[in-house]
C-alpha positions as CSV (number, residue, x, y, z in Angstrom):
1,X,122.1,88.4,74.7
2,X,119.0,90.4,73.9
3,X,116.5,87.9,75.2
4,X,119.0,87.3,78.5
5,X,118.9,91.0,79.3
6,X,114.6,91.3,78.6
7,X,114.9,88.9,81.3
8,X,116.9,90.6,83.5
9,X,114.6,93.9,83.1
10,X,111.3,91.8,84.1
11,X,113.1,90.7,87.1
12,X,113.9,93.6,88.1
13,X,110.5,94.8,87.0
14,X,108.6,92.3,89.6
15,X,111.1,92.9,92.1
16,X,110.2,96.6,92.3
17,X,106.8,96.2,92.3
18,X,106.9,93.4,95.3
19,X,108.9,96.6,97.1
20,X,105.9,98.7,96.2
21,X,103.9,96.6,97.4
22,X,105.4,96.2,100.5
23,X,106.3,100.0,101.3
24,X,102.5,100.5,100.6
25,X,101.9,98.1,103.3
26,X,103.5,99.9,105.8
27,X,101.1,102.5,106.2
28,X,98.9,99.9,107.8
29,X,101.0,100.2,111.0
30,X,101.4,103.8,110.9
31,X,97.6,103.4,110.3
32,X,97.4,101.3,113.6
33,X,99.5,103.7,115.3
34,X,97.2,107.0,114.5
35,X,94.4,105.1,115.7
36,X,95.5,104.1,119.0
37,X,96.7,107.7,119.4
38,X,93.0,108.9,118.5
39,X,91.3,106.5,121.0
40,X,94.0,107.1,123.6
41,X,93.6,110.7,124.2
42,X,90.0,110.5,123.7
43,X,90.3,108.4,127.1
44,X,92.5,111.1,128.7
45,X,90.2,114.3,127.5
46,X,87.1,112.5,128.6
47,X,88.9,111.6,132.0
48,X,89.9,115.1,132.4
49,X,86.3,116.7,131.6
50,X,83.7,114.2,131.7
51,X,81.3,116.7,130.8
52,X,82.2,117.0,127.2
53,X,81.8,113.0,126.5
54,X,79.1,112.8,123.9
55,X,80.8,115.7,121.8
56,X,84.3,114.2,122.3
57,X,83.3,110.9,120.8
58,X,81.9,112.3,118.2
59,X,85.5,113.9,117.6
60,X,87.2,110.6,118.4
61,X,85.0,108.0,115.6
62,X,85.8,111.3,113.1
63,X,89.1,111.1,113.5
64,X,89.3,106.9,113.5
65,X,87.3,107.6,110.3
66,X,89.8,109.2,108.8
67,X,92.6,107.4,110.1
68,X,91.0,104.3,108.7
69,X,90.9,105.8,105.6
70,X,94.1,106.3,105.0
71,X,94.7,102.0,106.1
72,X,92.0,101.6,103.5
73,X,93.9,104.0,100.3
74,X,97.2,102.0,101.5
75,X,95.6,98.4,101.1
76,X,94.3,99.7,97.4
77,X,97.3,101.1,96.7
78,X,99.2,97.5,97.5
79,X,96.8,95.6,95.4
80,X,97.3,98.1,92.5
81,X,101.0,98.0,92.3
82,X,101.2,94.1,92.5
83,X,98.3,93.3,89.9
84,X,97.2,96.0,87.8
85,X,100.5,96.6,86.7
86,X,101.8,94.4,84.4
87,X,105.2,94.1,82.5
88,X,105.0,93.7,78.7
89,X,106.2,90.2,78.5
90,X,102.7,89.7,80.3
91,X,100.4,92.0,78.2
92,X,101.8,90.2,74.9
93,X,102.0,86.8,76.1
94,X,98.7,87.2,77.8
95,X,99.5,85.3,80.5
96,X,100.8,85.5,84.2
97,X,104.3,84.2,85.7
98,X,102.2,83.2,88.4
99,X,99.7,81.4,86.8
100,X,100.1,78.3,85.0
101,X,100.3,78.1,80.8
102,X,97.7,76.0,79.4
C-alpha cells in the first residue's frame, strides 16, 4: 500500500511540474504580444512626427529589449521546472523515468 501511494505522489509530482512547465511557457505569447505592441506604435509615433525617428527607435529596440527579456526568463524558467527539479525516487535511484536503466 505504501509503495502504491509513493507512486501515486511521483505521478502527481511529474504531473505538476509538466503544468509548470507549460504555464511558464505561456509567457512566450504574452512575450510576442508586448513586442508587436512596441513595434507597432513605434510605426504610428514615427508616422505622426517623423522628426523624432532616430530618438524613437532608440525607444522602440529598448523596449523590444526588454520585452525579450522577459521571453528569455520564461524559457529558463520552463527548463528549470521540468529538469532541475527532481523527485526523490530520482535523486536515490540516480536515474531518470525518461531515460533508460542500464
Amino acid at each position: 500500500m505504501k509503495k502504491r501511494e509513493e507512486n501515486s505522489q511521483l505521478e502527481m509530482l511529474e504531473g505538476a511540474k509538466s503544468i509548470g512547465a507549460g504555464a511558464a511557457t505561456i509567457a512566450s505569447a504574452g512575450a510576442a504580444v508586448g513586442i508587436g505592441n512596441v513595434l507597432s506604435s513605434s510605426i504610428h509615433s514615427v508616422a505622426r512626427n517623423p522628426s523624432l525617428a532616430k530618438q524613437l527607435f532608440g525607444y522602440a529596440i529598448l523596449g523590444f529589449a526588454l520585452t525579450e527579456a522577459i521571453a528569455l526568463f520564461a524559457l529558463m524558467m520552463a527548463f528549470l521546472i521540468s529538469s532541475v527539479f527532481r523527485s526523490k525516487k530520482e535523486r536515490q535511484g540516480g536515474y531518470s523515468p525518461k531515460m533508460p536503466r542500464p
